[in-house]
C-alpha positions in Angstrom: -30.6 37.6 -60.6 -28.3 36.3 -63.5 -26.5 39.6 -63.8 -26.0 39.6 -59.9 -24.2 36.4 -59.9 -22.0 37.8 -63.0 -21.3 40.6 -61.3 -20.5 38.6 -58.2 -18.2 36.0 -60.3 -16.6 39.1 -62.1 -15.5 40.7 -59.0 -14.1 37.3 -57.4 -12.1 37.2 -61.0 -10.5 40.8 -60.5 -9.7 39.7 -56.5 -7.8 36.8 -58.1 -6.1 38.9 -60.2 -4.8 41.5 -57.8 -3.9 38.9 -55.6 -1.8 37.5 -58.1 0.1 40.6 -58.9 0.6 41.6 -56.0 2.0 38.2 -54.6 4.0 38.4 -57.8 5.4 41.8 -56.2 6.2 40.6 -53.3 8.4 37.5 -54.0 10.5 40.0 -56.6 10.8 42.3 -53.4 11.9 39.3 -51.3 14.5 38.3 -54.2 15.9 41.6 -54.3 16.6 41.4 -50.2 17.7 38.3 -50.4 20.3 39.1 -53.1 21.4 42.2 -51.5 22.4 39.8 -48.3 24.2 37.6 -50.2 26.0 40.5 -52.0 26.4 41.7 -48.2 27.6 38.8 -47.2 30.2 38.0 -50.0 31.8 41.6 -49.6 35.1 41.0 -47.0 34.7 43.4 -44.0 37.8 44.9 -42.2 35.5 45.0 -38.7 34.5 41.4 -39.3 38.1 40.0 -40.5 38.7 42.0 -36.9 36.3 40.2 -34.5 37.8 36.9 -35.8 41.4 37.4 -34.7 41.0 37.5 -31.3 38.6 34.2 -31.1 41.6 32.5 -33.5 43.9 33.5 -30.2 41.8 31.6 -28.1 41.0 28.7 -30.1 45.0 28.2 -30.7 45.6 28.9 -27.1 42.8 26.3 -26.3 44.5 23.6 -29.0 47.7 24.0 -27.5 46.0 23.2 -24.0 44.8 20.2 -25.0 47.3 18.9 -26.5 49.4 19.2 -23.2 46.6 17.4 -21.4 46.7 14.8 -23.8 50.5 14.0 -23.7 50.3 13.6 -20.0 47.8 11.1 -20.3 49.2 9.5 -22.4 52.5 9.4 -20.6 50.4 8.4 -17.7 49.0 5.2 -20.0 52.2 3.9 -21.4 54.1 4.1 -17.9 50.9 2.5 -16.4 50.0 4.9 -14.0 46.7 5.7 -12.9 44.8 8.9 -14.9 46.7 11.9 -14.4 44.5 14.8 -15.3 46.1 18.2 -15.3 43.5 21.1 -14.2 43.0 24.1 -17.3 42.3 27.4 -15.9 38.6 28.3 -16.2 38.1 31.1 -18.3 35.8 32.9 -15.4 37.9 32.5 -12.4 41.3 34.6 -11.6 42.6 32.5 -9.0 42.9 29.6 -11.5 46.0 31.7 -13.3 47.8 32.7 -9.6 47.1 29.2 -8.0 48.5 25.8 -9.7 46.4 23.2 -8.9 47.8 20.0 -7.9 47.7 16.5 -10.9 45.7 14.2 -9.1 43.7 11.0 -10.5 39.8 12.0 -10.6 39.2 9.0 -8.1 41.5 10.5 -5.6 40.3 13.6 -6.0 36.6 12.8 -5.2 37.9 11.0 -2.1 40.2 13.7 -1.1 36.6 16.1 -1.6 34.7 13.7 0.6 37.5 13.4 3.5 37.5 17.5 3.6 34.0 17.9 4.5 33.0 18.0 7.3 29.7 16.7 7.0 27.4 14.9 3.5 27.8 16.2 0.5 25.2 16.1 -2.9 26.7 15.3 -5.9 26.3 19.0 -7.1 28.3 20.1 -4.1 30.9 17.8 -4.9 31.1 18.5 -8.4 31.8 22.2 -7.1 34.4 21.7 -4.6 36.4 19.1 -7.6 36.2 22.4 -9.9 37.2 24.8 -7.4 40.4 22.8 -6.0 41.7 20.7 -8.9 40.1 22.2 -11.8 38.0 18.9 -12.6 34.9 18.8 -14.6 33.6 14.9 -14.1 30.7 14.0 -16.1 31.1 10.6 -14.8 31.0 11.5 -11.2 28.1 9.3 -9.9 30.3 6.1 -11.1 33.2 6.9 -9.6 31.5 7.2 -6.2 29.7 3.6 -6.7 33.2 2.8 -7.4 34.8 4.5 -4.1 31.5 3.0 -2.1 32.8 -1.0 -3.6 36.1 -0.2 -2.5 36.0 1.5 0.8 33.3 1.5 3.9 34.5 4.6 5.0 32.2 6.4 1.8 28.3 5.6 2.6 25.8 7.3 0.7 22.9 8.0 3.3 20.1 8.8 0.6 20.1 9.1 -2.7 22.5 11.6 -4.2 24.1 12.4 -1.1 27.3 11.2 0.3 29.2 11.1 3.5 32.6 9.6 4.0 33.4 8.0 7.6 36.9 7.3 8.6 36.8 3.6 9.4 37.3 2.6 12.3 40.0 0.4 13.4 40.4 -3.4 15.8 43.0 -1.1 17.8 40.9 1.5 18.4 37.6 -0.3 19.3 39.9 -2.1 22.0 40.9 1.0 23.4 37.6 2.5 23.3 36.0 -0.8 25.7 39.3 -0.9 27.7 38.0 2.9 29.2 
């Protein structure tokens, strides 16, 4: 029985030892690769140095964009005007290059959305129709309309995240309505 447990223990010694080797194998293998990658990675590559003018374009273009944007507002700010936000071309649609969109205050333009439709509109819908006519991405949009609703009747909001805007109605034209 003693030299079946020795045997036993033997064998679980040689397991340990293979193991060992071999994991010893492996990390050099996985040393190698990883050297090799950064060897790759340090070498400059024409096809790379490539792929990164055209982004460089865009990214200037982009800068240059933005900068515009800011000057106006901040010629909107110091002649204390209300927001002027100028619309940027979307990158997706054609139109936005053929078509100038008109400089409009985000406020107006949510309330010139609302007075176009012809019935309620969600605050998705809305957030659509701002992009697709002035170019306006609002991340803010569900303030503004609490802000509209304070200052106006004529905007309602029938359920949540829906809203609807009314033209009022005015003391001459409720006269003439019970005069007929």
């Amino acid at each position: 029985m003693s030299s079946e447990k020795e045997a036993l223990l033997f064998r679980l010694h040689q397991m340990e030892e293979k193991e060992r080797f071999f994991l010893k194998e492996l990390q050099k293998e996985r040393n190698e690769i990883y050297d090799r990658l950064r060897e790759i990675d340090n070498q400059p590559n024409l096809t790379s140095l490539a792929a990164f003018k055209e982004p460089m374009k865009v990214r200037e273009e982009a800068a240059v964009a933005v900068e515009a944007v800011l000057e106006d507002e901040a010629t909107a700010a110091v002649t204390g005007k209300e927001e002027v936000v100028e619309s940027l071309p979307s990158a997706g649609s054609s139109s936005a290059a053929t078509a100038p969109r008109p400089k409009v205050s985000n406020v107006q333009a949510v309330r010139e959305v609302l007075k176009g439709s012809s019935g309620s509109l969600t605050i998705s819908e809305i957030k659509r129709e701002l992009d697709r006519q002035y170019g306006l991405r609002l991340a803010n949009l569900t303030t503004i309309l609490y802000k509209l609703k304070k200052e106006t009747d004529a905007i309602t909001s029938p359920r949540r995240g829906v809203y609807f805007y009314e033209e009022p109605v005015s003391a001459g034209s409720e006269e003439l309505q019970e005069k007929e």
